[in-house]
KEKE-206700 format. One record per residue (C-alpha): residue in one letter; x, y, z. Coordinates in pm, whole numbers, padded with zeros to 5 digits, always signed. Layout:
! KEKE-206700
aXYZ ...
This chain:
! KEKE-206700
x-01122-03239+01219 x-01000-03026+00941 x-01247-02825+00728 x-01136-02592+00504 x-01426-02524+00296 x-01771-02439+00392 x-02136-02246+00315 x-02303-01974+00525 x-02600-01747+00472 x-02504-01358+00590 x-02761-01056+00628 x-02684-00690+00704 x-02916-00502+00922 x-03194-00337+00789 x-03239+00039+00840 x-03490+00171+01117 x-03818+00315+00997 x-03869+00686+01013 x-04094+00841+01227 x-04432+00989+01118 x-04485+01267+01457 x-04608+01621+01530 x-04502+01817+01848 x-04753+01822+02114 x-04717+02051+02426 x-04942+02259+02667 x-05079+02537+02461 x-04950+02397+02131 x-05229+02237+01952 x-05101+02250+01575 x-04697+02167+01611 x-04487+02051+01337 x-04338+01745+01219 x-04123+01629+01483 x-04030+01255+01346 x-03700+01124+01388 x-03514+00904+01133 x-03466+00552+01169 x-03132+00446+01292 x-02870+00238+01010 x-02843-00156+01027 x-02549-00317+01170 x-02255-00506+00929 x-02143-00798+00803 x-01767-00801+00909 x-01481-01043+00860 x-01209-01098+01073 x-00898-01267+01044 x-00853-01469+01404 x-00462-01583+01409 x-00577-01855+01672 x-00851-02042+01427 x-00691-02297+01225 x-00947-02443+01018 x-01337-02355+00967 x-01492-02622+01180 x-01671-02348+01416 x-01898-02325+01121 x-02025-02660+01097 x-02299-02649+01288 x-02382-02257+01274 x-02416-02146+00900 x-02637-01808+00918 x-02525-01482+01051 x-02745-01186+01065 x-02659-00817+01197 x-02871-00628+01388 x-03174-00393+01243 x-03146-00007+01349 x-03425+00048+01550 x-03713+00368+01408 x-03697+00686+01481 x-03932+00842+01766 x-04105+01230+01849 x-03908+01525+01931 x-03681+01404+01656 x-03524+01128+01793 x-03323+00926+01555 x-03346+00532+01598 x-03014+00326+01760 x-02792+00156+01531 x-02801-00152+01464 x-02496-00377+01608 x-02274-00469+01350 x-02159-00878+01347 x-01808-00975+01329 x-01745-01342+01233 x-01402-01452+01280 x-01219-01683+01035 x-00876-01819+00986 x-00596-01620+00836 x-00629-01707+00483 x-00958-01765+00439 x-01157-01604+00098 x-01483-01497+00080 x-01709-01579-00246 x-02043-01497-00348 x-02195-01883-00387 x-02413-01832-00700 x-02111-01610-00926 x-01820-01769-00682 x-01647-01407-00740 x-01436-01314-00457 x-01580-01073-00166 x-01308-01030+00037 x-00990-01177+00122 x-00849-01217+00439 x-00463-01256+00472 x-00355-01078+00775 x-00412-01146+01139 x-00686-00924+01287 x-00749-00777+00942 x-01135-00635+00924 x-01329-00673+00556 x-01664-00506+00554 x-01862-00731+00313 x-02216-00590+00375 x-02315-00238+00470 x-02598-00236+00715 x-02925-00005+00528 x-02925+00335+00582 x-03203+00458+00824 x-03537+00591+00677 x-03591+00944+00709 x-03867+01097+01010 x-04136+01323+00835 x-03970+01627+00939 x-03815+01597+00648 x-04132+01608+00402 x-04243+01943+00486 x-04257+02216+00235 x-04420+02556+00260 x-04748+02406+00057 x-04707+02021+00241 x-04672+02172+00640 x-04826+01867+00770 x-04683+01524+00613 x-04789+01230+00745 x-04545+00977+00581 x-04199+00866+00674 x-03905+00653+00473 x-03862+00346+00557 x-03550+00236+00652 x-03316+00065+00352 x-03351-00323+00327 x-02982-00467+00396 x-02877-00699+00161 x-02819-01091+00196 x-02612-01352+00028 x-02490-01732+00076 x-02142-01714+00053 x-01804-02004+00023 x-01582-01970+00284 x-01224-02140+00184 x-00966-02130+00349 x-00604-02102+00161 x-00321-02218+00395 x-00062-01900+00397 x+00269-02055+00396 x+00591-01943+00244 x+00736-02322+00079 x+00504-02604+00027 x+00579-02963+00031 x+00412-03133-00245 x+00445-03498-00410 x+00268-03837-00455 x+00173-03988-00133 x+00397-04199+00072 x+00663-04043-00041 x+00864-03910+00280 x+00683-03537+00296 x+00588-03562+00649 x+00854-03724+00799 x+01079-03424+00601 x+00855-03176+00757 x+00927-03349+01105 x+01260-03331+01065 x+01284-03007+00951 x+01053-02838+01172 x+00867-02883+01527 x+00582-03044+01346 x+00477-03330+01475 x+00258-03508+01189 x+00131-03855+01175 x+00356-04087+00987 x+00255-04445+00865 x+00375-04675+00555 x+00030-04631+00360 x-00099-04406+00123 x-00303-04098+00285 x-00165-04079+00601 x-00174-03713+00577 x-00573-03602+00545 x-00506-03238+00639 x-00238-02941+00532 x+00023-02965+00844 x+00249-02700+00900 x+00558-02620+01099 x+00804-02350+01107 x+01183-02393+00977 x+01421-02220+01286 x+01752-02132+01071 x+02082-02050+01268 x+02123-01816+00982 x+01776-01642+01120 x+01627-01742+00788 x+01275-01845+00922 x+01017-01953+00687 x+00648-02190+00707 x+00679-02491+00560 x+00347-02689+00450 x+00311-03028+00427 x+00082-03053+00136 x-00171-03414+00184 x-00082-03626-00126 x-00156-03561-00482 x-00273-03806-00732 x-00284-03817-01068 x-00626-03607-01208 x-00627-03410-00907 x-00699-03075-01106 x-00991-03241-01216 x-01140-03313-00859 x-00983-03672-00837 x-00962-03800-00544 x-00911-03520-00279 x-00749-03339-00553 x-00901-03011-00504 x-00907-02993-00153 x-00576-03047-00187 x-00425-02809-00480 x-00645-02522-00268 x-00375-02464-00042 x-00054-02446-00284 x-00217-02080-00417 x-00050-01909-00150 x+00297-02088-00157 x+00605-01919-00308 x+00769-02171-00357 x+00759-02592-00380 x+00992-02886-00228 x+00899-03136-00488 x+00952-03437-00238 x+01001-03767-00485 x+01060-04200-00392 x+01395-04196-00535 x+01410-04560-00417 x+01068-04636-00664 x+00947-04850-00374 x+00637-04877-00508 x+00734-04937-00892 x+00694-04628-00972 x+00924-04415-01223 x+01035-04130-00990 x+01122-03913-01314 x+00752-03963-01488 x+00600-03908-01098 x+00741-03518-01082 x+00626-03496-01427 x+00270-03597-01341 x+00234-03362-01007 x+00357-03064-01229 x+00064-03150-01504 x-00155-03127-01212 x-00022-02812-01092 x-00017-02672-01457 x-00347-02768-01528 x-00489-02610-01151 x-00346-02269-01226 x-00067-02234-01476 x+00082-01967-01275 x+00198-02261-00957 x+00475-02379-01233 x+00593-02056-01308 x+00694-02037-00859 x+01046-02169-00830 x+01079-02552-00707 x+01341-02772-00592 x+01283-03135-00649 x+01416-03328-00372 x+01488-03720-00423 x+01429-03876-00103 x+01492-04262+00010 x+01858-04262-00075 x+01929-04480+00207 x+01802-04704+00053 x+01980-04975-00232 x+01878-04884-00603 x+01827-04515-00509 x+02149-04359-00643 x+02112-04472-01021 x+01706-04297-01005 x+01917-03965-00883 x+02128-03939-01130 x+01818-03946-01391 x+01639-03677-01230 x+01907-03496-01229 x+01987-03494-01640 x+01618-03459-01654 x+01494-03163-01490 x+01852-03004-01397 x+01896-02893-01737 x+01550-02722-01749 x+01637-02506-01411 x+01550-02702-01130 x+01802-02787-00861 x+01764-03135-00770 x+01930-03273-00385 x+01932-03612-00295 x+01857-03683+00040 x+01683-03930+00340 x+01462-03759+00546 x+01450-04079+00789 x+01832-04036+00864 x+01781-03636+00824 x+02037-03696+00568 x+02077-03385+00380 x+01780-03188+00497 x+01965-02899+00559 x+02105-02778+00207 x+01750-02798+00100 x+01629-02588+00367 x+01962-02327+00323 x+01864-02339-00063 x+01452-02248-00003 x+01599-01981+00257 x+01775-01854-00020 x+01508-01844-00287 x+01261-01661-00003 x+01495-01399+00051 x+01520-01263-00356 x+01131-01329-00344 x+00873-01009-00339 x+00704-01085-00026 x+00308-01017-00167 x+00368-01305-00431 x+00173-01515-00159 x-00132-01296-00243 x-00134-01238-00657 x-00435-01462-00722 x-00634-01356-01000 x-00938-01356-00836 x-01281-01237-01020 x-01377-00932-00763 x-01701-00902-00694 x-01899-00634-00800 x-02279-00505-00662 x-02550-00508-00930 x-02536-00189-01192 x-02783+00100-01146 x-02972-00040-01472 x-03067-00348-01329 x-03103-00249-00951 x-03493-00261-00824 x-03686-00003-00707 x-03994+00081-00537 x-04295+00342-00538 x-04444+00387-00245 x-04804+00680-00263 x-04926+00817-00035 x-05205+01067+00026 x-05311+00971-00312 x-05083+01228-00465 x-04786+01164-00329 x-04502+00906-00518 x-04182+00844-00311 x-03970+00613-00544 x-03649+00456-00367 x-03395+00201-00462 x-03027+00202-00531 x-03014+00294-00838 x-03222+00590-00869 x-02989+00705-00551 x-02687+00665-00717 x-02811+00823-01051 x-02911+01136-00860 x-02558+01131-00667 x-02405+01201-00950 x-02637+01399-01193 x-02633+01738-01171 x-03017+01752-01157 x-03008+02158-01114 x-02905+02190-01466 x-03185+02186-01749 x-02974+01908-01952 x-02855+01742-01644 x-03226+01742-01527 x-03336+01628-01914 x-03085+01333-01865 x-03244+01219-01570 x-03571+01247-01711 x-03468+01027-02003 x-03316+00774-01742 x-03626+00746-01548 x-03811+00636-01873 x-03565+00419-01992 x-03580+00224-01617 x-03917+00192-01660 x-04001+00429-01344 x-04239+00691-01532 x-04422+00384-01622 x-04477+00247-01291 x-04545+00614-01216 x-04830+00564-01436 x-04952+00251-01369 x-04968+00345-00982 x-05254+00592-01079 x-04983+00945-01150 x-05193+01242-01279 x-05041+01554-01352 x-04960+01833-01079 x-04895+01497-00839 x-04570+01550-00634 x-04284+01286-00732 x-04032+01225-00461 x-03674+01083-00495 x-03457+01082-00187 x-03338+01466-00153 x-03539+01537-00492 x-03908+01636-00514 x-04075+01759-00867 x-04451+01806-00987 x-04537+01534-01237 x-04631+01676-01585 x-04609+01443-01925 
């Protein structure tokens, strides 16, 4: 079965706990902090596996979790890290946040590695809360909550030319006779359910993929159909064979059909009928054919598409076709296949990032989160107005309110990370 398009729920490791510890040895009654830090939680890693061609393995396992770092221990030990989790997809598969659907990564090269979530960092052993007043702490960090998501999975065929058309129009037995494929063929509409493709072998040394596109219907931008499932794997193509009935077998105006599959195209992404196509009128073996070629011709030659009339059953002009996509392939930038205009996805701004107060000892406020971090990694807090704009961000985040609310008096010791103040109004 092919799937191309499924949901999973992925979870970094969190970070180990720190340590709360004081040295103990024969004659040493009164040691100092000796707590270790908590080891950092494993990642979320992609891989691109060259040997998976569709995302079936994920049918029946949709949750992925790395591993936690473990706490630190005494003698100032830090906690293991956690194991990271690599989950293998196919070569051309993108990654989306569900709820936005903005892009997390995009894989497009075999064995290529995307980090999508950073395990959380360890939490720091008490050793590191002692001061020359404070010789005794008994608190740790605790170790930074990883972050989780449900994300898309879709995967994007990478192929240089696709074959696109109605159905039951001659596009897989062209790709048979133009490649090693070997797709199922039958006289009724669908035959192809899944993207097939095969590899053109040119004397010239001209290889290229080739993609047999499933049939397109009329309103498949709009989800008609399979229409979507479809039109997903065209993003990647340079270029289209536009593969039409030149023979009408089915009553159908050849010349108003490629009109209809480029609406659909247009209407996808406007950018698929800006890629170079050559229409191909197929069925010319058979009676009637010739006088529907010579239409599509004064149609769509005079707008800049080159039109060839051949039968892919007799294999009947096949080749000139292929020679003329060779062609086009070769004057083609090569990372064309990869300029979708994807929304990138971006983690939340330091305004609207959460954080935490955590007291102890009654006088003690250790605030973490990621934004506060952040703001203190780059705000010169040793300056009087760089330490005056941090004060002003803290009440505009609504963290010398919480202070407050937690029970704060003045002369209490505030802790951020690396930073550690007396409280005064």
């Amino acid at each position: 079965m092919f799937v191309d398009r499924v949901k999973v729920h992925i979870k970094g490791g969190n970070g180990g706990n720190g340590c709360v510890s004081f040295y103990r040895a024969k004659y040493i009654t009164n040691g100092g902090p000796d707590g270790g830090d908590g080891g950092k939680g494993g990642d979320v890693i992609f891989v691109g596996d060259p040997g998976m061609g569709t995302l079936m393995d994920f049918r029946y396992k949709r949750s992925f979790k790395a591993e936690a770092g473990t706490d630190g221990s005494k003698y100032n030990r830090t906690g293991a890290d956690g194991k990271s989790i690599t989950i293998k997809v196919p070569v051309g598969t993108v990654i989306k946040e569900a709820e936005s659907g903005l892009v997390m990564a995009d894989i497009t090269k075999p064995w290529e590695e995307k980090v999508v979530i950073k395990g959380g960092k360890g939490g720091k052993g008490n050793q590191h809360f002692a001061t020359p007043t404070r010789q005794a702490p008994r608190y740790a960090e605790r170790g930074r909550l990883s972050k989780e998501y449900d994300v898309i999975l879709e995967l994007k065929l990478i192929a240089d030319v696709g074959l696109i058309g109605f159905p039951n129009v001659g596009k897989s037995t062209f790709l048979s006779m133009a490649t090693n494929a070997n797709p199922k063929i039958a006289n009724y509409h669908f035959t192809t359910l899944a993207p097939n493709l095969g590899v053109v072998e040119s004397t010239r040394g001209d290889n290229f993929v080739l993609a047999d596109i499933p049939g397109l219907v009329e309103g498949a931008s709009e989800g008609v159909g399979l229409g979507h499932e479809f039109l997903r794997h065209v993003e990647r193509t340079k270029a289209f064979i536009h593969v039409v009935d030149a023979a009408a077998i089915e009553g159908n105006d050849p010349v108003e059909d490629v009109i209809k599959i480029n609406n659909e195209l247009e209407q996808y992404s406007p950018d698929l009928l800006k890629r170079p196509q050559i229409i191909v009128a197929n069925k010319t073996d058979i009676p009637g054919a010739d006088e529907n070629v010579v239409r599509i011709k004064e149609k769509f030659e005079p707008m800049g598409y080159k039109v060839f009339a051949i039968s892919a059953a007799t294999n009947k002009g096949i080749d000139a076709v292929l020679e003329e996509a060779a062609s086009i392939l070769k004057n083609y930038p090569e990372d064309i296949i990869f300029n979708e205009e994807f929304g990138e996805f971006r983690e939340p701004e330091i305004d609207t990032a959460p954080f935490e107060i955590t007291v102890y000892d009654d006088d003690y406020y250790v605030v973490t989160g990621v934004g506060v971090e952040k703001m203190i990694g780059y705000t010169n807090i040793d300056t009087e107005k760089g330490f005056a704009f941090f004060q002003k961000y803290l009440r505009e985040k609504g963290i010398i309110a919480a202070l407050e609310e937690k029970g704060i008096e003045e002369g209490d010791t505030v802790k951020i990370y690396d930073l550690e103040f007396d409280y005064y109004k």
